[in-house]
Structure formats: structure tokens, C-alpha cells
N, C-alpha and C positions, 0 to 999 in steps of 0.2 A: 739266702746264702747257706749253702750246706755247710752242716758238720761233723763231726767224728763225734759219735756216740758209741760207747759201750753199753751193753742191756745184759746185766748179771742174773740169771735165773731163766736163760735164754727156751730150754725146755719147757717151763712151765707154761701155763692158761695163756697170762697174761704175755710172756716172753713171745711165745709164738702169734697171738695176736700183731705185736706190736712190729714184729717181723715182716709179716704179713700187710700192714698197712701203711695208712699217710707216711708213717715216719722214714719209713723205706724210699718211699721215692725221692723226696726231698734232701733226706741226708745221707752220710757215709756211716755205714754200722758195724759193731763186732758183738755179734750175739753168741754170747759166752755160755754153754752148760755149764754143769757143774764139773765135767769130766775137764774140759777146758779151764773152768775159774773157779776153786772153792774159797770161798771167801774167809774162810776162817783160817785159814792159811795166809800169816801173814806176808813173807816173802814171797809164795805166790802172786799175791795179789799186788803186791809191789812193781814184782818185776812185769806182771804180766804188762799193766797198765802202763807202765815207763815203756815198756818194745811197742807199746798201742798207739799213746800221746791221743786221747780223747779230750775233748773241751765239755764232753757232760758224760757222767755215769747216770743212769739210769738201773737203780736194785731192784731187781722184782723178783732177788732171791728171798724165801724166806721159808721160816720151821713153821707150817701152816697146822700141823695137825693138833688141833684143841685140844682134843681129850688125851692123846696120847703124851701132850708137853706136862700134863699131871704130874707126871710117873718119871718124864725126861727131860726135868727142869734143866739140867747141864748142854743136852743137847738145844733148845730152844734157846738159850741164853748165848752158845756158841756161834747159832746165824744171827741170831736178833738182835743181838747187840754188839758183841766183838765182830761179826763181819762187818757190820754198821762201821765199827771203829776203823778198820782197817780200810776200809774203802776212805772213809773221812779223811784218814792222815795222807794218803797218797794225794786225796784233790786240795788237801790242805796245801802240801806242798809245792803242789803244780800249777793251783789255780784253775782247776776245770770246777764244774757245778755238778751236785750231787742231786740227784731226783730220786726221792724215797719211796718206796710204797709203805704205807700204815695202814691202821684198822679199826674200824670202829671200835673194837673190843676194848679201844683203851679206856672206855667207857663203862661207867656203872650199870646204865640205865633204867636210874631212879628218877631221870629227869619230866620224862613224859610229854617233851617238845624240843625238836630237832636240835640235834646238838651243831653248838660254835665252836668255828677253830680256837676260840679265847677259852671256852668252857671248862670246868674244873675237872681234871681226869678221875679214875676211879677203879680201872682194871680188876675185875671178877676172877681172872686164870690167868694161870702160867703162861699162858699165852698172850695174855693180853699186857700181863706185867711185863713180858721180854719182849714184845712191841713196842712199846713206852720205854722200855731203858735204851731200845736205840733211838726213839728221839730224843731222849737228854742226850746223847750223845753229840748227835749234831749240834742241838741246842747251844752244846760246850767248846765243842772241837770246829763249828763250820757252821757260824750262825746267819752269814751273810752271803754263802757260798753254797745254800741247800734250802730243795725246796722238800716237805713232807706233803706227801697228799693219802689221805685219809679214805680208803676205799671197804667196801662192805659188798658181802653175798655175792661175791666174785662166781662168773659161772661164764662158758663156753663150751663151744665144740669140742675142744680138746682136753685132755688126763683127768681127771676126777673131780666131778663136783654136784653139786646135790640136782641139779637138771636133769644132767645123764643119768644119775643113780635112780630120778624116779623112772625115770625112763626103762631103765631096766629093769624095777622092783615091778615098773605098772604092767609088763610084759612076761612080770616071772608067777607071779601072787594074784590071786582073788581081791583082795581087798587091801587100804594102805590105811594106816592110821598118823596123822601128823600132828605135829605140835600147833595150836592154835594162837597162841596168849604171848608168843615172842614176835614183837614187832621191828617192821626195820624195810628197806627197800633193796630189792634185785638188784643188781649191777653188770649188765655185758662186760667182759671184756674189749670188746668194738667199742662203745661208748667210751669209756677211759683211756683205752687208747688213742681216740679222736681229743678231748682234755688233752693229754700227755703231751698229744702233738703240739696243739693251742699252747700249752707251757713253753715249750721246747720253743718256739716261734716266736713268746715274750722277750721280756729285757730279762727274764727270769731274775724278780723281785727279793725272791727265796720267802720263807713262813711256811706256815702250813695252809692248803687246802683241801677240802672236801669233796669228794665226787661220789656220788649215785645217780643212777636214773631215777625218774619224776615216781612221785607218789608213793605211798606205803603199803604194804602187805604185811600177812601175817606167814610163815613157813607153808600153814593150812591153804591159803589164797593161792602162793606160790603154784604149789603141788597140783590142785584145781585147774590153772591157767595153763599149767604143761600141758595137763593132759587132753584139755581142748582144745588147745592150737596144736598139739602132736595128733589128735586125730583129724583134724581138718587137713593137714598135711597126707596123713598115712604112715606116718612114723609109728602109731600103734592102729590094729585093726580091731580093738574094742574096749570098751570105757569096763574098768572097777569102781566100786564105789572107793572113795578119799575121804574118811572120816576125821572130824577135828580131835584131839586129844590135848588135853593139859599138857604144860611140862610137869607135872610131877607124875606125872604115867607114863612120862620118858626119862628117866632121871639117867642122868650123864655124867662121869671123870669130874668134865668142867661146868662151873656155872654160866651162862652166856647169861648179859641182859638182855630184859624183856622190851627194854623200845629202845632203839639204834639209829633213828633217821639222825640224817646229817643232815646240817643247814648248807648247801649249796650256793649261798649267796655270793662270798669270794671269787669263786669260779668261774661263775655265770658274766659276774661286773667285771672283772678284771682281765679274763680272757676268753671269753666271749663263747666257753665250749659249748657246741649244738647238743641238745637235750630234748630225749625221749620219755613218755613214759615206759614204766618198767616193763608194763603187759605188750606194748609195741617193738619193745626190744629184744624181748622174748620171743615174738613172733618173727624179726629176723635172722632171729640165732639159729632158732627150728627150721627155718625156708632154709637157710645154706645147710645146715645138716644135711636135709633131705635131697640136696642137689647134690651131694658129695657121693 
């Protein structure tokens, strides 16, 4: 049965994935920019969603840039968690479901085996702390009414993300030096979007869930497997060396933890999302680049 879905962050990775996919065919959507929906705006968002009448929001708005939420804590706090809120009280009101995107970051990553949605939060950055203040939000305002899913190393085809960047770096530079010692698993956009849709499709339970693609890597790993699968394609016409480097020979604004894998067991039991390894999903991200 189709239904009226709004997808907030419509531009973004994940937005235009989801635009793009299962969820399209199946239901009725209003994929909102920001130029269309700022969520921080309350009244906007108000009125937008009552002229809409959607039965599920889906936020894939969010203040993603790490290092710079250092510096603009006001602005990360303004998506991350007041948009949060304002979305909350309209499907509070209405009775539509809320489908969040979250982030590993809410994590310390002192634990050193896959973290549970039950697990004890710990947030390292600004970023990761105003991730977490929107899910108390929910937690507060729409506990039964919203699901949080927990996603990490978000990467596509589309606007900026550490794929294309090496992509470009491996195309501009002699040689790349990556962080080695921070652990954690890729994640398509495609893949989460296929999840989203399985959600979208349940009795939608609400809590939180976890999604990554299978297996773990290091940034170092990552950068490596680009660059292989982008020359098997032809997306680069010659290999640089990819040297591992400590993070404290990258020192960065924000602190990220050093191991992020998520426990994907929720997911997998409950709605049954099809799952890839990381290095497999990587290699169909690069195939549709190359056909584009």
C-alpha cells in the first residue's frame, strides 16, 4: 500500500538516493530541499507538512560537517536537534512516523566490539553531541512514533564525501597519506536506502536501528579499495601510492572514535534489509559512476 512520505534533506547523498530508489516506486513522495523545507524554521515546517498531510517523515536533513560544528556549535544544535524538534511536534500532532537518520558518532569508541542500539552513548564532537540531543528529543517528544537509525561512512555518487574526495586527491597528487587506526565500516547510500525502504514497509516498531554494510575497515583500507576498484573501472588511469598514517599525524577540530562498527543485528532480524559487504558495495557505487 503506498504512502505519503516527506524526505527532508532532499538534496543531500542520501536524499537523492532515496529519490532515486525502491521507495519511489512504491510510494507517493515530497522530496524537500532545504530551499523548499528548513527545518529550523518552525512555522515553516508546520505549515509546510499540514498543506502535505504525509503518514511518515523521513529527516535526512542534517549539520554533517565535523570539524567545522567545533567552531559552530549554534549552528549544528539548530539542525540537529531543534529541527529534530520541530519535525517531532508536527507528527506528534498528526500522528505520522518520524524516520531519523543518526550516527555512529554518538559513540565514544572506547568499546572495541560493535556497538548496540542499547549501548552506552559517549559522543567525542559537537557533532556527535548535537546528533544525540536530537535523539533525546525523540526519545521525549515521540517515543512510539519514531524510528532512529544509526548510520556511519555515508558515501555516494552524489555532493561530497570521502569516495569522491579520494577520487579527486588520487587524480590531483602523487601520493595520499590516510589515517590508519580509526575503525569502522563504509556504508552506500544504496544500501540504506534498500534498510529505509524494509522500515518503511514494517509495522514500523519505532527504537533505534543500526545499518552498515558487512565488515570492517580502517579510512587506510577504504582509500586502497577505491583506488582498485576505480582502476579496474577506469575512473583513474594510474595507481599512487596510499600510505597508512596515525591519527595524530592528522590531527583534526574534532575528535572521531577509533572503532565505530555497529551491531546490525536489529535490522537484519526485524526487517530483513539485504546486505553487502562493504568492498562489494563500493564496487557498485564506482560501476554506476562510471556509467554516468
Amino acid at each position: 500500500m503506498q504512502k505519503r512520505i516527506v524526505i527532508t534533506g532532499a538534496n543531500g547523498q542520501l536524499g537523492q538516493t532515496l529519490v532515486r530508489g525502491e521507495l519511489a516506486e512504491s510510494n507517493i513522495l515530497f522530496p524537500l530541499g532545504r530551499t523548499e523545507l528548513d527545518i529550523t524554521d518552525q512555522p515553516s515546517v508546520a505549515a509546510t507538512l499540514e498543506s502535505l498531510r504525509p503518514e511518515i517523515v523521513i529527516n535526512s536533513s542534517a549539520y554533517t560537517a565535523v570539524d567545522a560544528a567545533e567552531s559552530n556549535a549554534a549552528a549544528a544544535y539548530s539542525i540537529n536537534e531543534q529541527g529534530v524538534r520541530n519535525l517531532a511536534l508536527w507528527c506528534q500532532r498528526s500522528g505520522a512516523h518520524l524516520i531519523h537518520i543518526s550516527t555512529d558518532f554518538v559513540f565514544s569508541g572506547e568499546k572495541n566490539q560493535p556497538y548496540r542500539v542499547d549501548d552506552p552513548v559517549g559522543p567525542l564532537s559537537v557533532y556527535g553531541q548535537s546528533k544525540l540531543a536530537g535523539e533525546r528529543v525523540l526519545a521525549s517528544l515521540l517515543p512510539k512514533q519514531s524510528s532512529i537509525v544509526r548510520t556511519a561512512w555515508l558515501y555516494s555518487p552524489y555532493n561530497t564525501n570521502f569516495m569522491l574526495t579520494m577520487l579527486r586527491l588520487m587524480r590531483e597528487r602523487e601520493s595520499l597519506n590516510v589515517v590508519d587506526d580509526q575503525l569502522g565500516t563504509p556504508c552506500s547510500t544504496a544500501t540504506l536506502a534498500q534498510c529505509l525502504h524494509a522500515l518503511v514497509q514494517s509495522e514500523l516498531p519505532g527504537g533505534i536501528y543500526h545499518w552498515a554494510d558487512a565488515g570492517v575497515a580502517s579510512w587506510y583500507d577504504f582509500a586502497v579499495a577505491i583506488q582498485e576498484e576505480a582502476l579496474a573501472l577506469s575512473l583513474l588511469d594510474r595507481a599512487i601510492p596510499v600510505n597508512p598514517i596515525p591519527t595524530m599525524q592528522y590531527p583534526t577540530p574534532a575528535r572521531r572514535p577509533v572503532y565505530s562498527v555497529l551491531d546490525k543485528s536489529r535490522a537484519l532480524m526485524e526487517l530483513g534489509c539485504p546486505q553487502l559487504h562493504w568492498r562489494a558495495a563500493l564496487r557498485d557505487v564506482l560501476k554506476r559512476l562510471s556509467e554516468r
